[in-house]
C-alpha positions, -999 to +999 in steps of 0.1 A: -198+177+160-220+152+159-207+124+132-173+118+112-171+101+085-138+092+065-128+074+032-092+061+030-077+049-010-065+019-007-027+012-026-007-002-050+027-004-034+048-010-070+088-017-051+107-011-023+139+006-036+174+000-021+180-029+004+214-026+002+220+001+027+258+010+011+248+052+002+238+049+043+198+050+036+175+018+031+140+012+018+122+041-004+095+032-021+071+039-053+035+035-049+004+050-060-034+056-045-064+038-055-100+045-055-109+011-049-114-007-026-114+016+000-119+015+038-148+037+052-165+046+089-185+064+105-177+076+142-189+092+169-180+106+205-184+080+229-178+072+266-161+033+258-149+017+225-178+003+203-173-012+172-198-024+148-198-036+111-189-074+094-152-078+099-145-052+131-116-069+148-089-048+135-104-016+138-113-026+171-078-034+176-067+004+170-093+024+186-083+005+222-047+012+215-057+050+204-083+051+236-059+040+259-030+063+245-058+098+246-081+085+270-113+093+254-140+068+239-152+064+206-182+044+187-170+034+149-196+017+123-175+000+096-194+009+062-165-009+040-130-026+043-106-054+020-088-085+033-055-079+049-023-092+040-030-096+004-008-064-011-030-034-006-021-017+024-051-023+042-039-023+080-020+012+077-051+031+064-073+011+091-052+029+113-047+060+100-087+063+097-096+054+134-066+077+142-084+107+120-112+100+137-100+107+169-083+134+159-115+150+146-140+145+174-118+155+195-100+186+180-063+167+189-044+187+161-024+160+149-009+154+114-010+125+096+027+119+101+019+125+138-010+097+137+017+072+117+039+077+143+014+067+167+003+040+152+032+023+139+027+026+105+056+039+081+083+021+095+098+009+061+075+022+034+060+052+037+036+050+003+004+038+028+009+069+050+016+095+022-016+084+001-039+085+030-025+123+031-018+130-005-033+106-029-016+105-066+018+086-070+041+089-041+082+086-042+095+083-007+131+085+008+134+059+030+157+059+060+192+068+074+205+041+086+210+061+117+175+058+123+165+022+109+205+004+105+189-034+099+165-045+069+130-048+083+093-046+072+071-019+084+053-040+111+086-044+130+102-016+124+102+018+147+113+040+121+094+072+116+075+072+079+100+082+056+092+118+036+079+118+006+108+132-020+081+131-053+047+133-055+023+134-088-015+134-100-015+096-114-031+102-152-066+092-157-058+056-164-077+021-155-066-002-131-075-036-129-067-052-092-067-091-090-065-105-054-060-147-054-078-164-025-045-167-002-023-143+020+006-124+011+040-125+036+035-109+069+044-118+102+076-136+108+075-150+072+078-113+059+105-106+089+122-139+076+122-125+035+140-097+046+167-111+070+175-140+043+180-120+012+191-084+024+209-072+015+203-071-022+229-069-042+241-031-053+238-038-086+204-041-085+193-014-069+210+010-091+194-007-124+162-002-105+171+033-097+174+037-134+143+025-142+125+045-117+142+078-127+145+072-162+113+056-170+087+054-145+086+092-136+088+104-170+062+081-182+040+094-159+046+130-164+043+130-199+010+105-197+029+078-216+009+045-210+034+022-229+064+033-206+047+030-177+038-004-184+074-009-195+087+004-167+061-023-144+075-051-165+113-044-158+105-031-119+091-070-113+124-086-120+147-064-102+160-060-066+138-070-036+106-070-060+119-100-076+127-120-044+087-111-032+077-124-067+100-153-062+080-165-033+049-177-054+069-197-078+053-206-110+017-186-098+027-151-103+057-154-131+029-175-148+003-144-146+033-120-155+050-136-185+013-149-202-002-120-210+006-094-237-002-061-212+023-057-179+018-071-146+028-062-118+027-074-082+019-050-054+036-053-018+048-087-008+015-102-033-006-117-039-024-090-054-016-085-092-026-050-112-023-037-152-029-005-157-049+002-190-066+023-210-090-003-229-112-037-221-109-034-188-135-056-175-121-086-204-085-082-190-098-084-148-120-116-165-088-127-182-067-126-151-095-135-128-095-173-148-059-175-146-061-182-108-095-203-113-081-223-136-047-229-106-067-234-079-076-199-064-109-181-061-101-142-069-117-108-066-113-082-094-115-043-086-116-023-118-108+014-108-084+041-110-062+063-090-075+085-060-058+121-068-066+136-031-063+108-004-079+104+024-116+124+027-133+137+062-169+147+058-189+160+090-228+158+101 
Protein backbone atom coordinates (compact mmCIF):
# COMPACT_ATOMS: atom_id res chain seq x y z
CA UNK A 1 0.00 0.00 0.00
CA UNK A 2 1.37 2.83 -1.02
CA UNK A 3 -0.98 5.99 0.19
CA UNK A 4 -4.10 6.34 2.69
CA UNK A 5 -6.18 8.68 2.54
CA UNK A 6 -9.17 9.41 5.09
CA UNK A 7 -12.11 11.88 5.45
CA UNK A 8 -13.68 12.18 8.99
CA UNK A 9 -17.51 14.30 9.32
CA UNK A 10 -17.14 16.60 11.60
CA UNK A 11 -20.36 16.95 14.48
CA UNK A 12 -23.03 18.46 15.91
CA UNK A 13 -23.07 17.27 19.49
CA UNK A 14 -27.00 18.52 20.27
CA UNK A 15 -26.91 17.47 24.62
CA UNK A 16 -25.43 15.54 27.00
CA UNK A 17 -28.33 13.59 28.72
CA UNK A 18 -28.38 12.74 32.47
CA UNK A 19 -25.86 14.31 34.94
CA UNK A 20 -27.58 13.28 37.68
CA UNK A 21 -26.27 9.82 38.05
CA UNK A 22 -29.43 8.63 40.44
CA UNK A 23 -30.70 5.41 37.78
CA UNK A 24 -26.62 4.52 38.35
CA UNK A 25 -25.51 5.68 34.66
CA UNK A 26 -24.28 9.30 33.71
CA UNK A 27 -23.73 11.21 30.45
CA UNK A 28 -25.48 9.77 27.06
CA UNK A 29 -25.61 11.85 24.52
CA UNK A 30 -27.58 12.88 21.02
CA UNK A 31 -25.53 14.07 18.23
CA UNK A 32 -25.43 13.82 14.59
CA UNK A 33 -22.58 13.77 11.64
CA UNK A 34 -21.85 16.54 9.38
CA UNK A 35 -20.38 16.78 5.94
CA UNK A 36 -18.77 19.89 6.66
CA UNK A 37 -16.13 20.87 7.68
CA UNK A 38 -14.33 17.84 7.71
CA UNK A 39 -10.77 16.77 8.59
CA UNK A 40 -8.79 15.08 5.79
CA UNK A 41 -4.98 13.43 5.26
CA UNK A 42 -3.10 11.76 3.34
CA UNK A 43 -0.44 9.20 4.85
CA UNK A 44 2.10 7.14 4.18
CA UNK A 45 4.58 4.42 5.66
CA UNK A 46 7.47 6.08 7.12
CA UNK A 47 10.58 5.31 9.18
CA UNK A 48 9.90 8.72 11.79
CA UNK A 49 6.79 10.97 12.34
CA UNK A 50 6.46 13.78 9.56
CA UNK A 51 3.88 16.00 9.55
CA UNK A 52 3.04 18.59 7.02
CA UNK A 53 0.08 20.93 6.21
CA UNK A 54 -0.99 24.76 7.77
CA UNK A 55 -2.07 23.94 11.35
CA UNK A 56 -0.12 20.33 12.04
CA UNK A 57 0.47 20.59 15.74
CA UNK A 58 -2.30 18.42 16.88
CA UNK A 59 -2.05 15.85 14.48
CA UNK A 60 1.44 15.81 15.23
CA UNK A 61 0.53 15.52 18.73
CA UNK A 62 -1.33 11.95 18.04
CA UNK A 63 0.88 10.28 15.59
CA UNK A 64 3.99 10.56 18.37
CA UNK A 65 1.62 9.19 20.99
CA UNK A 66 0.35 6.45 18.34
CA UNK A 67 4.28 5.86 17.16
CA UNK A 68 5.39 5.44 20.42
CA UNK A 69 2.48 3.17 21.59
CA UNK A 70 3.08 0.64 17.92
CA UNK A 71 6.42 1.54 17.22
CA UNK A 72 6.21 2.25 13.61
CA UNK A 73 6.64 5.66 11.71
CA UNK A 74 4.38 7.49 9.68
CA UNK A 75 4.37 10.70 7.16
CA UNK A 76 0.76 12.57 7.28
CA UNK A 77 0.01 15.68 4.80
CA UNK A 78 -2.98 17.62 6.35
CA UNK A 79 -5.30 18.38 3.20
CA UNK A 80 -8.10 20.06 5.66
CA UNK A 81 -9.02 20.63 9.39
CA UNK A 82 -11.49 23.31 11.68
CA UNK A 83 -10.47 25.22 14.81
CA UNK A 84 -10.68 23.33 18.05
CA UNK A 85 -12.60 24.00 20.93
CA UNK A 86 -15.37 25.78 19.26
CA UNK A 87 -18.25 22.75 19.49
CA UNK A 88 -17.54 20.47 16.62
CA UNK A 89 -15.63 17.69 17.79
CA UNK A 90 -12.63 18.32 16.08
CA UNK A 91 -9.88 16.74 18.38
CA UNK A 92 -11.61 13.27 18.61
CA UNK A 93 -11.84 12.72 14.75
CA UNK A 94 -8.05 14.19 14.54
CA UNK A 95 -7.41 11.29 16.52
CA UNK A 96 -9.44 8.73 15.31
CA UNK A 97 -8.06 9.62 11.65
CA UNK A 98 -4.20 9.46 12.43
CA UNK A 99 -5.29 6.27 14.39
CA UNK A 100 -7.09 4.76 11.01
CA UNK A 101 -4.16 5.59 9.47
CA UNK A 102 -2.05 3.52 11.32
CA UNK A 103 -4.24 1.00 11.45
CA UNK A 104 -4.31 0.75 7.70
CA UNK A 105 -0.72 0.91 6.61
CA UNK A 106 -0.01 -1.29 8.91
CA UNK A 107 -2.73 -3.97 8.81
CA UNK A 108 -3.17 -3.53 12.95
CA UNK A 109 -6.90 -4.89 12.91
CA UNK A 110 -8.18 -2.52 15.24
CA UNK A 111 -11.77 -1.20 15.54
CA UNK A 112 -12.76 2.07 15.90
CA UNK A 113 -13.82 1.58 19.55
CA UNK A 114 -10.29 -0.10 19.88
CA UNK A 115 -8.58 3.26 18.35
CA UNK A 116 -11.02 5.48 20.96
CA UNK A 117 -9.76 3.64 23.53
CA UNK A 118 -6.40 4.33 22.63
CA UNK A 119 -6.61 7.59 22.13
CA UNK A 120 -8.65 8.76 24.77
CA UNK A 121 -11.54 9.79 23.13
CA UNK A 122 -15.20 8.74 24.35
CA UNK A 123 -14.78 9.17 27.81
CA UNK A 124 -18.10 11.11 28.35
CA UNK A 125 -19.75 11.35 24.96
CA UNK A 126 -19.46 8.92 22.72
CA UNK A 127 -21.28 10.89 19.53
CA UNK A 128 -17.50 11.92 18.10
CA UNK A 129 -16.46 8.28 18.04
CA UNK A 130 -19.75 6.71 16.84
CA UNK A 131 -19.93 9.16 13.73
CA UNK A 132 -16.40 8.71 12.66
CA UNK A 133 -17.76 4.92 12.46
CA UNK A 134 -21.32 5.29 11.66
CA UNK A 135 -22.36 8.64 10.39
CA UNK A 136 -26.24 9.62 10.69
CA UNK A 137 -27.70 10.59 14.13
CA UNK A 138 -26.22 8.73 17.06
CA UNK A 139 -28.03 7.98 20.66
CA UNK A 140 -25.52 6.72 23.07
CA UNK A 141 -25.75 5.10 26.62
CA UNK A 142 -23.40 6.70 28.59
CA UNK A 143 -21.79 5.05 31.54
CA UNK A 144 -22.29 2.87 34.74
CA UNK A 145 -21.28 4.60 37.29
CA UNK A 146 -19.15 1.62 38.11
CA UNK A 147 -17.05 2.55 35.35
CA UNK A 148 -17.08 6.53 35.30
CA UNK A 149 -18.79 7.23 39.34
CA UNK A 150 -17.83 11.39 39.13
CA UNK A 151 -19.17 13.99 36.51
CA UNK A 152 -16.37 14.72 33.97
CA UNK A 153 -15.84 15.75 30.36
CA UNK A 154 -14.30 13.47 27.83
CA UNK A 155 -10.74 14.90 28.06
CA UNK A 156 -10.43 13.87 31.62
CA UNK A 157 -12.22 11.07 31.84
CA UNK A 158 -10.92 7.21 31.35
CA UNK A 159 -14.15 5.88 30.56
CA UNK A 160 -14.42 3.60 27.58
CA UNK A 161 -16.79 5.34 24.72
CA UNK A 162 -20.08 4.57 25.66
CA UNK A 163 -22.28 2.23 22.95
CA UNK A 164 -24.31 3.55 20.82
CA UNK A 165 -28.15 2.39 21.91
CA UNK A 166 -29.86 4.29 18.48
CA UNK A 167 -28.62 5.03 15.47
CA UNK A 168 -30.49 6.70 12.18
CA UNK A 169 -29.96 8.07 8.51
CA UNK A 170 -30.36 11.98 9.44
CA UNK A 171 -33.02 13.20 6.52
CA UNK A 172 -31.79 15.10 3.71
CA UNK A 173 -31.99 18.47 5.45
CA UNK A 174 -29.67 21.75 5.47
CA UNK A 175 -27.58 22.74 8.06
CA UNK A 176 -26.27 26.00 8.67
CA UNK A 177 -23.02 26.00 11.16
CA UNK A 178 -22.12 29.43 12.68
CA UNK A 179 -18.72 29.47 14.65
CA UNK A 180 -18.05 33.09 16.60
CA UNK A 181 -14.36 34.11 16.71
CA UNK A 182 -13.77 32.76 20.38
CA UNK A 183 -13.32 29.29 22.18
CA UNK A 184 -15.72 27.10 23.68
CA UNK A 185 -15.00 25.55 27.49
CA UNK A 186 -12.20 23.00 27.61
CA UNK A 187 -9.50 22.50 29.85
CA UNK A 188 -10.03 23.16 33.44
CA UNK A 189 -12.77 25.65 32.63
CA UNK A 190 -14.87 22.69 31.15
CA UNK A 191 -13.58 20.33 34.24
CA UNK A 192 -14.78 23.36 36.44
CA UNK A 193 -18.60 23.49 34.60
CA UNK A 194 -19.00 20.11 35.46
CA UNK A 195 -17.83 19.86 39.07
CA UNK A 196 -19.97 23.18 39.94
CA UNK A 197 -23.32 22.34 38.59
CA UNK A 198 -23.44 18.35 38.59
CA UNK A 199 -25.29 17.16 39.45
CA UNK A 200 -28.29 18.45 37.55
CA UNK A 201 -31.24 18.31 39.09
CA UNK A 202 -33.44 14.90 38.35
CA UNK A 203 -36.10 16.76 37.20
CA UNK A 204 -34.44 17.87 34.38
CA UNK A 205 -33.13 15.11 33.05
CA UNK A 206 -36.33 13.33 32.88
CA UNK A 207 -38.12 16.32 30.96
CA UNK A 208 -35.17 16.09 28.71
CA UNK A 209 -35.66 12.45 28.45
CA UNK A 210 -39.04 13.23 27.29
CA UNK A 211 -38.19 15.36 24.78
CA UNK A 212 -35.66 13.19 23.30
CA UNK A 213 -37.96 10.06 23.23
CA UNK A 214 -40.97 11.76 22.50
CA UNK A 215 -39.99 14.29 20.02
CA UNK A 216 -36.60 14.31 18.77
CA UNK A 217 -36.59 10.58 17.59
CA UNK A 218 -39.88 10.58 16.06
CA UNK A 219 -39.29 13.69 14.33
CA UNK A 220 -36.66 12.31 12.75
CA UNK A 221 -38.08 9.16 11.71
CA UNK A 222 -40.98 10.34 10.30
CA UNK A 223 -38.89 13.40 8.38
CA UNK A 224 -40.86 16.01 10.44
CA UNK A 225 -38.74 19.32 10.17
CA UNK A 226 -40.98 21.34 12.53
CA UNK A 227 -40.51 18.88 15.40
CA UNK A 228 -37.17 18.60 15.10
CA UNK A 229 -36.67 22.11 15.36
CA UNK A 230 -39.14 22.05 18.22
CA UNK A 231 -37.48 19.53 19.84
CA UNK A 232 -33.83 21.85 19.37
CA UNK A 233 -35.66 24.80 20.97
CA UNK A 234 -36.78 22.93 24.18
CA UNK A 235 -33.33 20.69 24.33
CA UNK A 236 -31.36 24.28 24.76
CA UNK A 237 -33.05 25.15 27.97
CA UNK A 238 -32.95 22.00 29.77
CA UNK A 239 -30.45 20.03 31.95
CA UNK A 240 -26.75 20.50 31.47
CA UNK A 241 -27.43 22.13 27.90
CA UNK A 242 -28.69 25.09 29.55
CA UNK A 243 -25.86 25.59 32.05
CA UNK A 244 -23.31 25.40 28.71
CA UNK A 245 -25.59 27.98 27.12
CA UNK A 246 -25.61 29.85 30.38
CA UNK A 247 -21.91 30.48 30.05
CA UNK A 248 -22.14 33.06 27.08
CA UNK A 249 -24.68 35.21 28.77
CA UNK A 250 -26.63 37.47 26.59
CA UNK A 251 -24.47 36.22 23.22
CA UNK A 252 -26.03 32.92 22.56
CA UNK A 253 -29.69 33.39 24.30
CA UNK A 254 -29.59 36.63 22.14
CA UNK A 255 -28.96 34.42 18.83
CA UNK A 256 -31.54 31.74 20.14
CA UNK A 257 -34.56 33.78 21.20
CA UNK A 258 -34.16 36.51 17.94
CA UNK A 259 -34.85 34.53 15.31
CA UNK A 260 -38.04 32.90 14.07
CA UNK A 261 -36.15 29.26 13.05
CA UNK A 262 -34.49 27.09 16.13
CA UNK A 263 -31.08 27.42 17.35
CA UNK A 264 -29.25 25.30 18.90
CA UNK A 265 -25.85 25.28 20.46
CA UNK A 266 -23.48 22.33 19.87
CA UNK A 267 -21.04 20.89 22.66
CA UNK A 268 -19.96 23.30 25.29
CA UNK A 269 -20.38 26.38 22.08
CA UNK A 270 -19.72 28.55 20.68
CA UNK A 271 -20.76 27.07 17.57
CA UNK A 272 -24.57 27.69 16.85
CA UNK A 273 -26.63 25.43 13.98
CA UNK A 274 -30.51 25.54 12.37
CA UNK A 275 -31.43 22.97 10.52
CA UNK A 276 -33.57 23.98 7.40
CA UNK A 277 -34.99 23.21 4.48
CA UNK A 278 -35.05 26.84 2.69
CA UNK A 279 -32.75 30.16 2.36
CA UNK A 280 -30.04 28.64 3.61
CA UNK A 281 -27.26 30.90 2.58
CA UNK A 282 -29.82 34.23 3.97
CA UNK A 283 -30.23 32.47 7.35
CA UNK A 284 -25.92 31.57 7.73
CA UNK A 285 -25.83 35.65 6.43
CA UNK A 286 -28.53 36.35 9.07
CA UNK A 287 -26.68 34.72 11.91
CA UNK A 288 -23.28 35.49 10.59
CA UNK A 289 -24.18 39.52 11.31
CA UNK A 290 -25.53 38.75 14.56
CA UNK A 291 -22.05 38.15 16.00
CA UNK A 292 -20.51 41.05 13.62
CA UNK A 293 -22.76 43.36 14.83
CA UNK A 294 -21.46 41.97 18.95
CA UNK A 295 -18.13 42.07 18.34
CA UNK A 296 -17.12 38.53 16.74
CA UNK A 297 -15.84 37.65 13.37
CA UNK A 298 -17.70 34.24 12.33
CA UNK A 299 -17.46 31.44 9.84
CA UNK A 300 -20.56 29.94 8.23
CA UNK A 301 -20.62 26.16 6.89
CA UNK A 302 -23.81 25.51 5.02
CA UNK A 303 -24.05 21.60 4.63
CA UNK A 304 -25.80 18.60 5.61
CA UNK A 305 -25.52 15.41 7.42
CA UNK A 306 -22.72 12.73 6.52
CA UNK A 307 -24.95 9.31 6.40
CA UNK A 308 -21.68 6.92 6.34
CA UNK A 309 -18.83 8.35 8.58
CA UNK A 310 -15.59 8.20 8.30
CA UNK A 311 -14.18 7.23 4.44
CA UNK A 312 -10.62 5.34 3.70
CA UNK A 313 -9.56 5.45 0.11
CA UNK A 314 -6.20 3.66 -1.05
CA UNK A 315 -3.53 4.51 -3.95
Amino acid sequence: MSKVKIKTPSRIHMSLIDLNGSLGRVDGGVGFALEEPNIKIECKEFDDVVVKGRDVSRFRSVAMKLSQIFGKGIKINVLSDYPSHVGLGSGTQISLSVASAFNEIYELGLSVREMAEITGRGGTSGIGVAVFELGGFVLDGGHSKKEKPYFMPSSFSKAKPPRVLARYDFPDWKVVVVVPNLKGFYGKREVNLFQKFCPIPVEDVRKLCHVILMKLLPSLVENDLDDFGEAVRMIQRLGFKKVEVDQYGDLIWGIMDQFDYPIGMSSTGPAVYTVIDTNAKSVGKELERYFEERGFKAHTYITRANNIGAEIFYS
